[in-house]
C-alpha positions in Angstrom: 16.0 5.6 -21.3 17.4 5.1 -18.1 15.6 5.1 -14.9 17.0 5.1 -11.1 13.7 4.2 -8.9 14.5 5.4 -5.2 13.1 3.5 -2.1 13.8 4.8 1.4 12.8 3.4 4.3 9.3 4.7 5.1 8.0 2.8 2.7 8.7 -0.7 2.3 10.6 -2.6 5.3 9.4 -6.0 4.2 11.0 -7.7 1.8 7.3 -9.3 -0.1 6.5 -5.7 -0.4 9.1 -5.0 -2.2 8.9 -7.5 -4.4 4.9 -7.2 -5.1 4.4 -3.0 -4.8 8.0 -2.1 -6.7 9.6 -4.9 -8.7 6.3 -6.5 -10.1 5.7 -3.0 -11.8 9.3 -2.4 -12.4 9.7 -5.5 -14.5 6.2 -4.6 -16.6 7.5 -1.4 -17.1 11.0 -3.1 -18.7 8.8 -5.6 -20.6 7.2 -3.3 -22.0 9.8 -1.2 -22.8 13.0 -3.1 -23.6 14.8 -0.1 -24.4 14.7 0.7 -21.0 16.8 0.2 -18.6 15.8 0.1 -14.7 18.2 0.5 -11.6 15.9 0.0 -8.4 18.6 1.4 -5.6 16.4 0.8 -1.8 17.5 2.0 1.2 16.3 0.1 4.3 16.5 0.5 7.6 19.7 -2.1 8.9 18.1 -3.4 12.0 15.4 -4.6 9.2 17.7 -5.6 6.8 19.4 -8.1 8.9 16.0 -9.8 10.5 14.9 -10.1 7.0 18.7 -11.2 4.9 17.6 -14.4 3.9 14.6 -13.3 1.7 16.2 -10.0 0.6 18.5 -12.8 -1.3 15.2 -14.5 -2.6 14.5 -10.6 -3.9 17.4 -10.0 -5.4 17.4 -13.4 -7.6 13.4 -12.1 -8.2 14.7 -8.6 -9.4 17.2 -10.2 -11.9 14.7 -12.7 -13.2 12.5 -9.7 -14.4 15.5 -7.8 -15.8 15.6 -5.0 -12.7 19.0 -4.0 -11.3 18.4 -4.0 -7.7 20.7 -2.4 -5.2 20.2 -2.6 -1.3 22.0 -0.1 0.5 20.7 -0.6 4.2 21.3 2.6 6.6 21.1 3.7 9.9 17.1 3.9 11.5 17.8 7.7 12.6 14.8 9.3 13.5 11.7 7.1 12.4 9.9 6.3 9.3 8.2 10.1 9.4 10.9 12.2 10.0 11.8 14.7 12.6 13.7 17.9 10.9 16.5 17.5 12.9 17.1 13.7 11.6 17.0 14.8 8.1 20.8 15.8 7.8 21.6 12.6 9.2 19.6 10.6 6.6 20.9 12.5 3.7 24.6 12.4 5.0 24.1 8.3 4.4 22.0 8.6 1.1 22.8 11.4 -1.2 26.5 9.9 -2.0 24.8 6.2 -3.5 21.8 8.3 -5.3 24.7 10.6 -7.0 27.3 7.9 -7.9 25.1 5.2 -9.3 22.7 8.1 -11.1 26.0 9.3 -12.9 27.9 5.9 -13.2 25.0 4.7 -14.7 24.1 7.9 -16.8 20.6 8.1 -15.6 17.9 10.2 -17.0 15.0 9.8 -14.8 14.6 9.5 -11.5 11.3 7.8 -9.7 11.6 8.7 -6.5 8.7 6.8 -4.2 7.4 9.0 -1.7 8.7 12.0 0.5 12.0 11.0 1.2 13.3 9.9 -2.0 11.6 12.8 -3.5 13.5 15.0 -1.1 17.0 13.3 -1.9 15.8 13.7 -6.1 15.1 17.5 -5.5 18.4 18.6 -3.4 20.2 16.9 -6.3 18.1 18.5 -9.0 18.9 22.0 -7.0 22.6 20.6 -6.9 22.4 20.5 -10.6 22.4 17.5 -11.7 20.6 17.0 -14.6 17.7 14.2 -14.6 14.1 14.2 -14.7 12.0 14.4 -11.7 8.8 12.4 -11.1 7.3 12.6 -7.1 5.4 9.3 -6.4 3.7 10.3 -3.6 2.0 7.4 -2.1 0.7 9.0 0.5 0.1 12.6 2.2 3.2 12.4 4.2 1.9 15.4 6.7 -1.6 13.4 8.0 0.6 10.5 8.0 2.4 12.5 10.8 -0.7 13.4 12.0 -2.4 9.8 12.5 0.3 8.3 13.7 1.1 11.3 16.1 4.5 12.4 15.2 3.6 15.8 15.2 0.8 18.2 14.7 0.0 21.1 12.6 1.6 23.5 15.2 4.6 21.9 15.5 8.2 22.8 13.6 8.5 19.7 12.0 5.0 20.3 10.6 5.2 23.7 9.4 9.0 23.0 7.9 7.8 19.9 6.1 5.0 21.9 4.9 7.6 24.0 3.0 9.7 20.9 1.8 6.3 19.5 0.6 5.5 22.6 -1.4 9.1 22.4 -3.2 8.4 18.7 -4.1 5.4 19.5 -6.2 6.5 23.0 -7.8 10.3 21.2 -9.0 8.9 18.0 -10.3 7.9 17.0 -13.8 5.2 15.0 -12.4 3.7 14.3 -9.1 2.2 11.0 -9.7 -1.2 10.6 -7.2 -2.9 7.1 -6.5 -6.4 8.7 -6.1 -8.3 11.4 -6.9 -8.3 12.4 -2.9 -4.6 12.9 -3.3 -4.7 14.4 -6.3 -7.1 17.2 -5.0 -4.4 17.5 -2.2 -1.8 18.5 -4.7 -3.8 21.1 -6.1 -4.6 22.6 -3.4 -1.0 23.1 -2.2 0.3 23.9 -5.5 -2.3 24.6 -8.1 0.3 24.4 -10.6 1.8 21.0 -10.1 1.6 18.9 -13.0 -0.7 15.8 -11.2 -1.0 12.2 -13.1 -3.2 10.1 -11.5 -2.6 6.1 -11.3 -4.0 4.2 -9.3 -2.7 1.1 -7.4 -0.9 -0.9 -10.0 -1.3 -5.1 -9.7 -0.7 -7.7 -12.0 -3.9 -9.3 -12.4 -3.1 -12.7 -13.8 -0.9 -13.8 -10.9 -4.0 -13.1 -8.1 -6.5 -14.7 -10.4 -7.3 -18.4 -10.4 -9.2 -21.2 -11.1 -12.8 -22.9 -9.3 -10.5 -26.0 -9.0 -8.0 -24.0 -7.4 -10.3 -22.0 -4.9 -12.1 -25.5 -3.9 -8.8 -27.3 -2.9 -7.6 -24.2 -1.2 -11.0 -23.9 0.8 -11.0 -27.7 1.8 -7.5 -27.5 3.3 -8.3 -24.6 5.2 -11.3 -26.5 6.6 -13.7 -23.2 5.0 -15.6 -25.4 1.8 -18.8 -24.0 3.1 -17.8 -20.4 5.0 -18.8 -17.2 3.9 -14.7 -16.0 3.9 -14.3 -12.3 4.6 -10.9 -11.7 3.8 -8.1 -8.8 5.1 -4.9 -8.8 3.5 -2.8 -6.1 4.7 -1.2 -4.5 7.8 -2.2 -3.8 11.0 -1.7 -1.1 13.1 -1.9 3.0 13.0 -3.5 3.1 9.6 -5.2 -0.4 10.4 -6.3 -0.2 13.4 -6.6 -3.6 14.7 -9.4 -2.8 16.7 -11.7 -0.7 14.1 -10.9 -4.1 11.9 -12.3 -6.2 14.6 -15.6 -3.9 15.5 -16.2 -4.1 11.6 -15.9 -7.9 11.1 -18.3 -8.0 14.8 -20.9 -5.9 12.7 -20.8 -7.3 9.3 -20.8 -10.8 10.2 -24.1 -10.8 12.4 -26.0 -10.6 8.9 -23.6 -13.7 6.5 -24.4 -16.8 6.6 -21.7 -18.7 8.6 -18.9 -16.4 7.8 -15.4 -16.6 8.7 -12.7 -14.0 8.9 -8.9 -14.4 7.1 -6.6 -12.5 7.4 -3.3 -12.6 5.3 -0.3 -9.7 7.7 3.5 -9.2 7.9 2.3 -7.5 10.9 2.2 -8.7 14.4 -1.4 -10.2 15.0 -1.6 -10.1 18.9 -3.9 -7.3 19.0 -6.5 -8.2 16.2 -6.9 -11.4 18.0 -7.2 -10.4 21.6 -9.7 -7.6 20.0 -11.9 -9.8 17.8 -12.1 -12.1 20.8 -13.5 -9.3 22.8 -15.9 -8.6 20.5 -17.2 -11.8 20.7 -16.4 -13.6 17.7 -15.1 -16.9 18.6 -11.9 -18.5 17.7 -12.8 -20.9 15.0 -14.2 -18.5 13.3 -11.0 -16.3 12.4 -7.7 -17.4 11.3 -4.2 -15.2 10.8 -1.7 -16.1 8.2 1.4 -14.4 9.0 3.5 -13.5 6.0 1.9 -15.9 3.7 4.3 -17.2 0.9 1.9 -16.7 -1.5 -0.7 -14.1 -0.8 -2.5 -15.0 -3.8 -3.9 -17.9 -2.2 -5.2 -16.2 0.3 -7.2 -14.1 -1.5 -8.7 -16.7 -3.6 -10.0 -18.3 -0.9 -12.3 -15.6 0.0 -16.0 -14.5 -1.3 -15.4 -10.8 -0.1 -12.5 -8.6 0.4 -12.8 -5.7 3.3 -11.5 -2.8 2.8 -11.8 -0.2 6.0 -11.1 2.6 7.9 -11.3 4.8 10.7 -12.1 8.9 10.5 -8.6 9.6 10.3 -6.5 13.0 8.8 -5.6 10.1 5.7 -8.9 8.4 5.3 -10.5 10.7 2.4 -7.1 10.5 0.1 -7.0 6.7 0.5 -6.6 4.0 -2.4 -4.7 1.0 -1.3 -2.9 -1.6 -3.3 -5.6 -4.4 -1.2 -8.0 -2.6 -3.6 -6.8 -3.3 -6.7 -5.7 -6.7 -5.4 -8.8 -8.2 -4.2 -11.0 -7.0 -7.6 -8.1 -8.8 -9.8 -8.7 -12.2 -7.5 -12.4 -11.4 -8.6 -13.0 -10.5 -4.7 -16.6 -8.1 -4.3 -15.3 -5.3 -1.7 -16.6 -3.7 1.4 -15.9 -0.2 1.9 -16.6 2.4 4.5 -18.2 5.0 3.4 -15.4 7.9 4.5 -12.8 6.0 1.9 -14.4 9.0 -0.3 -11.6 8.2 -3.5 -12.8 4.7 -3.7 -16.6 4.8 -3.2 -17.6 6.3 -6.6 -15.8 3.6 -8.2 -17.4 0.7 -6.5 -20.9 2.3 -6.7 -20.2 3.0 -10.7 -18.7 0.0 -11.2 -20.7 -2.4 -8.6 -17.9 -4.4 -7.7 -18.7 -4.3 -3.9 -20.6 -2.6 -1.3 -20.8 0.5 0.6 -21.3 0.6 4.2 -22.0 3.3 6.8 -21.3 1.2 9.8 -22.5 3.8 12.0 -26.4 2.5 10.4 -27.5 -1.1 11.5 -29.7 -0.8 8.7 -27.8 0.0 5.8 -24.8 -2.6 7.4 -28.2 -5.5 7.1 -29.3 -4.5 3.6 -25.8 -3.9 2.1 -25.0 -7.4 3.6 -28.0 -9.2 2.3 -27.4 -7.6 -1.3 -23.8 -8.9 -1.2 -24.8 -12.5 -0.6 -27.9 -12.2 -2.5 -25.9 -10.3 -5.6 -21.8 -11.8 -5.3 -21.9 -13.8 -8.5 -22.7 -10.3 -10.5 -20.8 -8.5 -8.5 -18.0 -10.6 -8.2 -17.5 -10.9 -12.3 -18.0 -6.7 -12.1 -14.9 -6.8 -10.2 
């Protein structure tokens, strides 16, 4: 079998991600299945590219070492990550010619085609008529992505014509792959008859876990041996807002005992700091590690991983990868309560806590049961 997975640019800009969200499963999926062969052919923005050429190299050697093809075609940023209509020509005039020559030079029979934009290259060629299977990995609902980061809204062209496109994805697939059962409701309500397998957040569990003799020497250094460490470990910004982040650490932390917030970004951190600042927490009690070299670490530092949002169009079809990625480093989680596709799971489960943050009260007693409770939960997790 032969399998050409498709990254455009909306999705992953930074070279770690790449190499922890795409190759990391890619190379699992060839392990496992050594009769398959698997191209992974990404199309980043060039302004990107270039900042970033030096561990794109480190990538590429990474991609070969778990038996992935990888092939970095870098194109022009026209329009932005969600796309205007009238830039869509212009980024299929760049993309469809490398998606058709390397899908017939290399006689491909699937194509995996990660979210909206590679889905809507897989599809035109599909109508074209070439012959390959089809699968839609969604990631996310591209149209409230618009939405919260204001692109558009509902009323506008882009909307209602993406709207259309969206509807073609799911009816021509042969699968539309869904991270959580938010999304996957979603589907089925734009096209009841779209053939939906859910899977959630995919991480590979024995390179975030590690030993107590690890986690002390990595608390020491950071000067932490005796914090309560709430950790974040992701980006920051429409989805993340880094305010939101910073009210939530202000409530949660008036009820640990002498915690400390760390956070592990490829995103600038100007904003969370000026905010947690002004939300009176001091300055030697949060730390930022900018594109850590090995995120891992990070994490197992920690006692608690926080997983948040805000009330936005997104919120309720929301399953990030931090998810699965703190519960593998044996990380209890905080959730808000409106992340709808992940509360059921850590209720059932009790691998971390549920908070309505608007309640003082349930914020004190969820708090005191994580401290009280973390060895049980943490081993649930």
């Amino acid at each position: 079998m032969r399998v050409l997975y498709l990254v455009s640019r909306e999705n992953i800009l930074e070279p770690g991600v790449l190499k922890s969200q795409v190759l990391d499963l890619a190379g699992q999926l060839v392990e496992n299945s050594p009769s398959t062969e698997l191209t992974v052919l990404n199309f980043p923005s060039v302004n990107r590219f270039f900042a970033s050429l030096r561990s794109y190299q480190s990538v590429k050697r990474y991609a070969r070492r778990m038996g992935v093809r990888l092939i970095i075609v870098p194109i022009l940023p026209i329009g932005r990550s969600v796309m205007p209509v009238w830039a869509i020509p212009l980024f299929l005039i760049q993309t469809i010619p490398f998606v058709l020559f390397f899908a017939l030079a290399s006689k491909i029979d699937i194509i995996h085609a990660r979210a909206y934009l590679s889905a809507l290259l897989a599809h035109l060629l599909r109508k074209g008529g070439l012959k390959v299977g089809f699968i839609f990995d969604m990631r996310g609902a591209y149209l409230l992505e618009g939405v919260t980061y204001g692109r558009w809204n509902r009323s506008d062209t882009s909307y209602k014509i993406w709207e259309r496109i969206e509807k073609s994805l799911f009816s021509d697939s042969d699968r539309v792959v869904v991270q959580s059962e938010g999304l996957a409701d979603y589907v089925k309500k734009v096209m009841p008859d779209a053939r939906v397998e859910l899977i959630p957040p995919c991480v590979k569990e024995r390179d975030l876990s590690a030993g107590r003799k690890e986690r002390e020497i990595g608390r020491k250094r950071l000067g932490v041996a005796d914090r309560f460490v709430v950790v974040y470990s992701g980006s920051l910004g429409s989805f993340h807002e880094p305010d939101f982040l910073a009210k939530s650490y202000a409530e949660i932390r008036k009820h640990l005992p002498n915690s400390y917030f760390l956070v592990a970004t490829h995103s600038d951190p100007k904003e969370l700091d000026s905010f947690l600042r002004k939300r009176g927490v001091p300055t030697g009690e949060f730390r930022v590690i900018l594109s850590p070299k090995d995120p891992e670490e990070v994490l197992n530092i920690g006692d608690v991983g926080l997983h948040v949002m805000g009330d936005l169009p997104i919120t309720s079809t929301v399953i990030a990868v931090k998810f699965g990625e703190y519960l593998a480093a044996g990380l209890p989680v905080i959730v808000s309560k409106n992340l709808v596709s992940i509360t059921d799971l850590v209720d059932k489960y009790r691998c971390g806590v549920v908070i309505d943050r608007l309640d003082q009260k349930d914020v004190r007693v969820k708090m005191q049961k994580l401290v009280k409770e973390r060895e049980t939960i943490k081993r649930n997790a």
